[in-house]
Every structure is written in C-alpha cells, then in structure tokens.
N, C-alpha and C positions, 0 to 999 in steps of 0.2 A: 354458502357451505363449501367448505373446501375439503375435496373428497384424495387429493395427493398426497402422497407417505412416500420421500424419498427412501426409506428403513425399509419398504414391504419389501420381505422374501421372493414376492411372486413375478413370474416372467408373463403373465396374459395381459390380455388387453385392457386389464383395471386401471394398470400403472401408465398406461398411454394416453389417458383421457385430458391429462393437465388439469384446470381450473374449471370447477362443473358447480354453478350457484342457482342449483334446485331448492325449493324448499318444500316443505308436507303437501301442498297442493301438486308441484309437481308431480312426485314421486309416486302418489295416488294415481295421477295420471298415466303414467308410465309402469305403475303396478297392473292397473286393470288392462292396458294393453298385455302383458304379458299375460292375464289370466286368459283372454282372448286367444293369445298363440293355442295356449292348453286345450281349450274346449274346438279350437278348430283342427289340432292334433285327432282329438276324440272323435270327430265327425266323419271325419277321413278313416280311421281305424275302425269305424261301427258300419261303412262303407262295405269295407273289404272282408267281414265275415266270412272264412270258411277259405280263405286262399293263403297257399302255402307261403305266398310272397307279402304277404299282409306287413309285416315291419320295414320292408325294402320300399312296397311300394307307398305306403304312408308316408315314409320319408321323402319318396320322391316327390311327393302330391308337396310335403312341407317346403318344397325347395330347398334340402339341404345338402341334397347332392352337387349345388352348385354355389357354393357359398351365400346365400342369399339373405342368412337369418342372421347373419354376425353385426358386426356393429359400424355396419356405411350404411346404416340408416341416416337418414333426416331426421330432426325433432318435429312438430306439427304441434304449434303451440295449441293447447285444446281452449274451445268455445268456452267453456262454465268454468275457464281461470280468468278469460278477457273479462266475464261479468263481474268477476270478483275485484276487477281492477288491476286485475299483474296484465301490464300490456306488453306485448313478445318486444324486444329490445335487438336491435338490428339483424346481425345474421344470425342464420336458426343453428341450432347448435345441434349438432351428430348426439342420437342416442345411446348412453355409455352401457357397454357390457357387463351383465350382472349374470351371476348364476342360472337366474331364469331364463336367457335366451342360449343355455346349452340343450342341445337336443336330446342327449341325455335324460336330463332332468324333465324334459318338455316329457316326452316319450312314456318315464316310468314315472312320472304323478299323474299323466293323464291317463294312463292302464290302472294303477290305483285307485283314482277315481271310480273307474266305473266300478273296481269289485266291490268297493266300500259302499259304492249308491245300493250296489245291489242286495249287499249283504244287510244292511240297515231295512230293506226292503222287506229280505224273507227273514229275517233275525227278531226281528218285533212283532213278529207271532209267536208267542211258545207252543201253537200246538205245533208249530212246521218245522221249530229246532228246538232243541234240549237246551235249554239257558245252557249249564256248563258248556256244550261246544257253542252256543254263541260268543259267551265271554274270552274264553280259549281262544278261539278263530281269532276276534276284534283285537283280542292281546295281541297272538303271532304275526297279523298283518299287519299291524301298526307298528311292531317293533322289526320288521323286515324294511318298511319304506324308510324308516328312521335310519336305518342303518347304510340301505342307498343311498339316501341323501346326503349324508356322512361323507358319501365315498364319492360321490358327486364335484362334492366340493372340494376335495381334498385331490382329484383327476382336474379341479379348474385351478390350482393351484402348481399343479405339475409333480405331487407327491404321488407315484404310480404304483409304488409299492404299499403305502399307506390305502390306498386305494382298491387295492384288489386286497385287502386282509380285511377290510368293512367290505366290502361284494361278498367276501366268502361268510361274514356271519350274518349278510342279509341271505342269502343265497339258504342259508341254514334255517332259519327261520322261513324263508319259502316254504322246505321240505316237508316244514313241521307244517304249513298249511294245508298240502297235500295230503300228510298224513291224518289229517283231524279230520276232512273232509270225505277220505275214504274209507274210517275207522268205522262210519257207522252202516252196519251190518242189515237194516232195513228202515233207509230213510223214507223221510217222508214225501209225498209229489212235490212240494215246494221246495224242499232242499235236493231233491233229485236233477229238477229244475235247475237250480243254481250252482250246483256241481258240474254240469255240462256247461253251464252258461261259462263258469272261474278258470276250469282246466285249461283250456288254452291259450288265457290271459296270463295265468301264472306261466303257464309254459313260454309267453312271451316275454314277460320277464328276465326269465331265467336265462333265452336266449341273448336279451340285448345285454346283459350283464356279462354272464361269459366272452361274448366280442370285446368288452369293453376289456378283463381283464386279461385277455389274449394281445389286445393291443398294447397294453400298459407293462405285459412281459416283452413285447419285442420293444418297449423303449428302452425297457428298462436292459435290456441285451444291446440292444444296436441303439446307443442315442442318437437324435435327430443331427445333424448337419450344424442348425444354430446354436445347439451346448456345444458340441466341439470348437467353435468357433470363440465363446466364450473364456 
C-alpha cells in the first residue's frame, strides 16, 4: 500500500513517511496500539481527580512535554502477524503519524470516554433520568466530539482558522451540555451523582480547546519561521 500523494496540501508529518506497505493486519495492529495511548491517557487523568493541574500534569505523565509521542517511534513487528505468516522483512520501519497520536485528539476522546461510559451508565435507568434529557444529553455530546474531531484534523493539517470555527461550535454544544444537565430543578441521586462526576470534565474540555484555539490565533497572527521560509 502506498500511502504518498505528491498533491497533498498538507505540511505534517503524513507527507514525510515515503513508501509504507502495511496491510489490514498491520494497521489493526497499530490501531489497537493507539487505543492503548487513549485508555493510558485515561488512567493517568482518573489519577489526578480534584487537582487544579490535572490536564498539565496528565500530559506530563504522557510525555508530551517532551516530544516523545511523535513519530521516531520504531515499528515492533507484532507476534499474532508472525503466526499469520507475514514475517518482519529486514529493517523495522518507523511508525507513521496518524491523527491518533496527536495529543489532542488523544486527550479529548479520552475525557469523552469517560462521560459517555458514564452517562450510559446512569442514562439506562429511566427512574434516574428523564428519557427526554437522556436523549438530548447523548445528542449534544455526540455532536460536540464530532465537531472536535473535525477541528482536530483540520489543526493536523495546518488549517488554524478552519479549526478554531469547528472548536467554537463544539465549544457550543458543550454549553448546551451544561445547560441540560443544570436545567433540571430536582434531580435525581443518580444524576446528581453524575453532574458532579461531568462538570469538570467538560470544564476540561473546554479548557484544552480554548488553548488550542489561542494558539491557532497566534499562528495564524505570527506564522511559524518555516512558512516564511516557504
């Protein structure tokens, strides 16, 4: 599989990989490691409960404060492809950069995660929420990460402007989660429960989003050194 596009618009690290002849088994492979980043984001972040540094220090635990996560990885041919008969084939080939190992991304599907586990959790009792705001909630949260991720990709691509107009109408839909989950005027223990449990979460959200679109205005004011040079 040849994954190089002299044509692509984009300046990251896609377009640097040259000639990458992975096939479904790999890619599987190399998926589930990325789900692993996610859930070891999550571990770290359910660590840090209740501290004001909770999204710095997470990061820091992820080692991205020191380039670590980017793509001077090694490949590590996996065991249950050698069974299959794909034998690794001389030198191991550097893991190419995909959307999933931006921290980003890593950061808000793994905070999503947990609201969604959660909300599934207390949302499939009707005595402990009112269908209508179940359905409402699952709507607005769903259509908020949708719109992150949008903006995700469109920040891996180097479109900063594009990027921070999808933040602002996930950002928008946050609001509306907030607002749905504080509309109700005598909830229940189970959703009082998960009110406390969500608020902070979305408030982390909300945080890493605004950095991200704070930084995508100063590129977008002061571009980097390497567009000028282009």
């Amino acid at each position: 599989m040849n994954n190089s596009d002299s044509e692509n618009p984009s300046d990251n690290e896609w377009d640097d990989r040259g000639e990458l002849a992975w096939n479904e088994f790999d890619w599987e492979h190399y998926l589930r490691d990325q789900d692993e980043l996610i859930h070891r984001y999550i571990g770290f972040y359910e660590q840090l409960e209740g501290r004001s540094d909770r999204l710095d220090e997470a990061a820091h635990r992820m080692r991205w404060d020191d380039d670590t996560w980017s793509t001077d990885q090694e490949f590590t041919f996996p065991a249950d492809l050698e069974e299959l008969g794909h034998e690794p084939g001389g030198e191991r080939e550097p893991e190419p950069y995909t959307l999933h190992k931006n921290p980003v991304f890593i950061a808000t599907r793994g905070i999503f995660l947990t609201l969604i586990r959660a909300w599934e959790r207390t949302a499939g009792h009707p005595e402990r929420v009112p269908q209508p705001l179940a359905m409402s909630f699952h709507a607005a949260i769903h259509r908020s990460e949708q719109q992150a991720m949008f903006a995700i990709s469109a920040l891996d691509f180097g479109d900063y402007a594009m990027a921070i107009s999808l933040l602002k109408r996930a950002l928008r839909d946050l609001n509306h989660c907030f607002a749905l989950l504080n509309a109700v005027e005598a909830p229940t223990p189970g959703l009082s429960r998960f009110r406390e449990f969500a608020t902070p979460r979305l408030f982390d959200l909300r945080e890493i989003w605004l950095r991200v679109m704070n930084d995508c205005r100063d590129e977008l004011t002061h571009p980097s050194d390497d567009e000028d040079d282009d």
